[in-house]
C-alpha positions in Angstrom: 57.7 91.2 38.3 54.2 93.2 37.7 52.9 95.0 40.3 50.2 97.4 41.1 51.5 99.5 43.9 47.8 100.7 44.9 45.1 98.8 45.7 44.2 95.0 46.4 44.9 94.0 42.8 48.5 94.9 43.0 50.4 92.5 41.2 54.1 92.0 40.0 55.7 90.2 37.0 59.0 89.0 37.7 61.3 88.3 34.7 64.1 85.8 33.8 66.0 86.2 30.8 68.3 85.5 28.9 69.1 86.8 25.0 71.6 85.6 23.3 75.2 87.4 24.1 73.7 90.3 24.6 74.8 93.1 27.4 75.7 91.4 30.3 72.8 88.6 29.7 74.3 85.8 28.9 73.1 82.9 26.2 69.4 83.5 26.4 67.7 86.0 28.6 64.8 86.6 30.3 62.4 89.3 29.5 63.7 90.7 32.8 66.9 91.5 30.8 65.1 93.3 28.4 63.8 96.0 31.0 66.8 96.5 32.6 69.4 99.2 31.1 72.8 98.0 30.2 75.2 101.4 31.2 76.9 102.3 28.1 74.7 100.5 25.7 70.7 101.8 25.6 69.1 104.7 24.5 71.5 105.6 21.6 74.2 105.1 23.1 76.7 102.7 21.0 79.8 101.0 21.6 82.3 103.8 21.8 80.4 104.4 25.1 80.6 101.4 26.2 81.0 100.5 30.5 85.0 100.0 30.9 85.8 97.1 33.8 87.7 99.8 35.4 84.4 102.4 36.2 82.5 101.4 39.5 79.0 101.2 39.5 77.2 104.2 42.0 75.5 102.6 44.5 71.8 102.4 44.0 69.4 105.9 45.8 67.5 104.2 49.0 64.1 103.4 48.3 61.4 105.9 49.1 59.4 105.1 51.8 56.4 102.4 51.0 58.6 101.3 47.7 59.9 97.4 46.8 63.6 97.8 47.8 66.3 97.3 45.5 68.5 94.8 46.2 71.4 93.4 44.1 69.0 90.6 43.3 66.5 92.7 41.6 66.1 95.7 39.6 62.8 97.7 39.2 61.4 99.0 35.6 59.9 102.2 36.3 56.2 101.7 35.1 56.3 105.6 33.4 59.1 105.1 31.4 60.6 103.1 28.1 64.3 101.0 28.4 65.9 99.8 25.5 68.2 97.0 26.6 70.9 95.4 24.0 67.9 96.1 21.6 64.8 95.0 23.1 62.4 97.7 23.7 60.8 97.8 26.6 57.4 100.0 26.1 55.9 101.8 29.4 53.8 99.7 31.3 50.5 101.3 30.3 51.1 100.5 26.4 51.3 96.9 28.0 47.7 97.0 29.4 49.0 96.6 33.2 49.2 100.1 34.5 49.2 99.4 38.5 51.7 96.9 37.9 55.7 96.9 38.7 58.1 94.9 37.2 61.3 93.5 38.4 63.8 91.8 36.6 66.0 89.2 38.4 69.7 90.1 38.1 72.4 87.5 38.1 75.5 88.1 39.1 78.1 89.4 36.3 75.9 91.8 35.3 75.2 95.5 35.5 76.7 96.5 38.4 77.4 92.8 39.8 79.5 92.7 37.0 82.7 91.9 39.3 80.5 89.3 41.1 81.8 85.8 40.8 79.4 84.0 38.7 77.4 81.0 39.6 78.1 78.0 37.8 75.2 75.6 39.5 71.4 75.7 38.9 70.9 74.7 42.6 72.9 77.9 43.7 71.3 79.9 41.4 67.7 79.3 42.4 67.9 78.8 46.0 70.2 81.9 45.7 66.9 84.1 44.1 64.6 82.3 46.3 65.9 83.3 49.3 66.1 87.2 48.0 62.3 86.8 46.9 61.3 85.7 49.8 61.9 88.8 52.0 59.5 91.0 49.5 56.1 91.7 50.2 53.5 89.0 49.5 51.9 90.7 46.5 50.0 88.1 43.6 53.1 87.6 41.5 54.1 86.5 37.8 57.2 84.9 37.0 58.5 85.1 33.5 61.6 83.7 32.0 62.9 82.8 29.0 65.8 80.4 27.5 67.8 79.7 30.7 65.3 82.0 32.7 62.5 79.9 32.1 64.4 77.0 33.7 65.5 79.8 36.7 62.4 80.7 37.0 60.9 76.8 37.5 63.6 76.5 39.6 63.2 79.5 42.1 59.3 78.3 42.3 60.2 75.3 43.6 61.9 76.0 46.2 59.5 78.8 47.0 57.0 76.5 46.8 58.7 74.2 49.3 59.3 77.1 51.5 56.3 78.0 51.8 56.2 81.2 50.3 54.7 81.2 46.5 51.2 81.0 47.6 50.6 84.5 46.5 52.5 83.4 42.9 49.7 82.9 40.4 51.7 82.4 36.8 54.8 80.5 35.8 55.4 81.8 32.2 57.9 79.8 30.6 59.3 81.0 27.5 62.0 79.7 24.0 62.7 76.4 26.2 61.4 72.7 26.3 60.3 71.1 29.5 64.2 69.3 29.7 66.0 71.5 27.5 68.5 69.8 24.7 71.7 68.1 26.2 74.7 70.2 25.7 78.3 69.0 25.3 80.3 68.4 28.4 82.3 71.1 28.0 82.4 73.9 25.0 85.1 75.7 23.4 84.7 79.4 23.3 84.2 79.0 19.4 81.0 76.7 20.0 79.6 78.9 22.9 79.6 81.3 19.9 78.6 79.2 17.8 75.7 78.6 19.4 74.7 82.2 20.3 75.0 82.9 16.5 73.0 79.7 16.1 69.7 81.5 18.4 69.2 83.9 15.4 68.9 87.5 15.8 71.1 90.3 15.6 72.7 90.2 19.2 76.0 87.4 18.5 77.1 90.6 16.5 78.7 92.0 19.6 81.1 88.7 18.7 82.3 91.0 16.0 84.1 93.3 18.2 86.9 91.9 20.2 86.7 94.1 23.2 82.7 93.4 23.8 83.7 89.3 22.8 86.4 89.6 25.8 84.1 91.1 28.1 81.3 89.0 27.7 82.4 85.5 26.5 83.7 84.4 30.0 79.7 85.3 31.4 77.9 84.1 28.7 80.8 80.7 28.9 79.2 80.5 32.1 75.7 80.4 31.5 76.4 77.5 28.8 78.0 75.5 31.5 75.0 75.9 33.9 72.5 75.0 31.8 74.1 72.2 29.8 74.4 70.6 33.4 71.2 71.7 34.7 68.8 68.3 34.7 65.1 68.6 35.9 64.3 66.3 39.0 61.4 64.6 37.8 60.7 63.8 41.8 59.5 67.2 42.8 56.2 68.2 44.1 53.6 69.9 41.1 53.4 73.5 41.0 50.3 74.9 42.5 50.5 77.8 40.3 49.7 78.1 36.2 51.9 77.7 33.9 52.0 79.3 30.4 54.4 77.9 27.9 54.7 80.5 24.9 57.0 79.9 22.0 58.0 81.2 18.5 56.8 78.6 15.6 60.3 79.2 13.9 62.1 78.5 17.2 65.5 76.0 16.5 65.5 75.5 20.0 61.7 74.4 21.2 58.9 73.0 18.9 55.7 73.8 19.6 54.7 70.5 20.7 58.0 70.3 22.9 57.0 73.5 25.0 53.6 72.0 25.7 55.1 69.2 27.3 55.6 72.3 30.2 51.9 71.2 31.2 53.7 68.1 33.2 54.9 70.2 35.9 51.8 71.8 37.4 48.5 70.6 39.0 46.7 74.2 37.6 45.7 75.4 34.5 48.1 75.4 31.5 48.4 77.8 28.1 50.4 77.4 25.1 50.7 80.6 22.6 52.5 80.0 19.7 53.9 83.2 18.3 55.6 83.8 15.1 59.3 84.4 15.1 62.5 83.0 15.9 64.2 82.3 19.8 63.5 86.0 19.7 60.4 85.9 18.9 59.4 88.0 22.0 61.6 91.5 20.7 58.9 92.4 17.8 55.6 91.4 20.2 57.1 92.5 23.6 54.1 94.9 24.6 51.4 91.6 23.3 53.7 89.0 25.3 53.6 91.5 28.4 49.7 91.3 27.9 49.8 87.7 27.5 51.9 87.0 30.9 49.7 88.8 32.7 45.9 88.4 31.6 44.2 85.3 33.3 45.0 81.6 32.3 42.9 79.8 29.9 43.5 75.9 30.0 43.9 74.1 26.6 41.0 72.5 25.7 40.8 68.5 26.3 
């Protein structure tokens, strides 16, 4: 999430990713996963270094006073600082053009240090599961952002904020590298097709498939993901969103044409945005400080 911690125009950008077996992230990721650090595996730090399953996680510090807390639902991306996550560069927040923003990335469970989590094999789980965390935060105007998988978690989780009664202050839904339905998956997929298809997302993260340890670690999470979202089908008897929605896709994406992500302008009674970028499914990992810009700069409607 983006927000400005001073001020009335506060706002945070919330993030839903999901890159390609990648860290802890699973088939696709959200640009939330690229702001988060994966322990062993960002700033130079290579696979020799890499977390073991038998190290625990420290406990995250207690927030200062007047701060977002941190629960095991979300992770903060200090705004003075870079990441680099399985790759991704994350640039500070002022190279970005939202200076008095914060961003929080959504963390599923498997991850970081919910790594020993069970994981959550249902949509319905998932979302209501994030909703509930986001509602106890401060109503502050909020972006949601995900991509792949997230895009569809991120839908999700506004719906039942919506329905709760909490996403008033929720002005964006910024889906990203996904169609409005997604394509139907098989019923159930061997470990070679899971990485199959990772390898099939191009992109140089379904290397980690290379080395046995790292494929052992992460197939059974990123197995996981796979089954969720191959069973995941959108209701089509839900209420509208009330917020906008920006669909943004790469033009060389195998997953979502251009003309498939626009098809995202079904689901919301406000303004809607399609940016075509060039690139691949990761299109976003060259143009991540001009997608950051785009998320958060004010909706423009297509013209009729």
């Amino acid at each position: 999430m983006q927000a400005n911690q001073g001020g009335a125009s506060s706002t945070r950008l919330l993030h839903c990713l999901h890159f390609g077996g990648t860290g802890h992230q699973g088939p696709d990721a959200c640009l939330a996963s690229a702001l988060v650090r994966r322990p062993g595996l960002g700033s130079g730090q290579r696979g020799r270094d890499r977390p073991r399953r038998t190290k625990r996680s420290k406990d995250p510090p207690a927030p200062k006073p007047g701060s977002l807390a941190r629960s095991a639902w979300t992770v903060s991306a200090a705004s003075s600082s870079s990441c680099d996550v399985a790759a991704i560069p994350c640039p500070p927040v002022s190279r970005c053009g939202v200076d008095n923003s914060t961003r929080l990335a959504v963390q599923y469970p498997g991850r970081e240090n919910r790594f020993r989590e069970a994981l959550i094999p249902a949509m319905d789980s998932l979302a209501s599961a994030v909703a509930d965390e986001l509602l106890a935060l401060p109503p502050l105007p909020t972006v949601f952002f995900g991509h792949s998988m997230g895009a569809a978690v991120a839908y999700e989780t506004l719906l039942r904020l919506q329905q709760a009664g909490g996403a008033a202050h929720i002005t964006r839904l910024c889906v990203s590298g996904r169609s409005l339905d997604g394509a139907a998956g098989p019923a159930g997929r061997t470990d070679e097709e899971v990485v199959e298809a990772v390898r099939s997302l191009g992109g140089t993260q379904a290397a980690v498939f290379d080395d046995p340890d790292l494929r052992e670690l992460l197939l059974p999470v990123i197995r996981n993901d796979y089954h969720l979202i191959d069973a995941y089908r959108r209701r089509t008897d839900v209420p509208l969103l009330r917020a906008d929605v920006h669909a943004l896709t790469g033009d060389r994406d195998p997953q979502v044409t251009p003309d498939e992500a626009a098809r995202w302008s079904a689901v919301t009674s406000g303004a809607f945005t399609l940016t075509v970028l060039e690139g691949d499914h990761f299109y976003l990992v060259p143009a991540v400080e001009r997608v950051a810009r785009i998320a958060m700069e004010p909706a423009q409607p297509l013209p009729v």
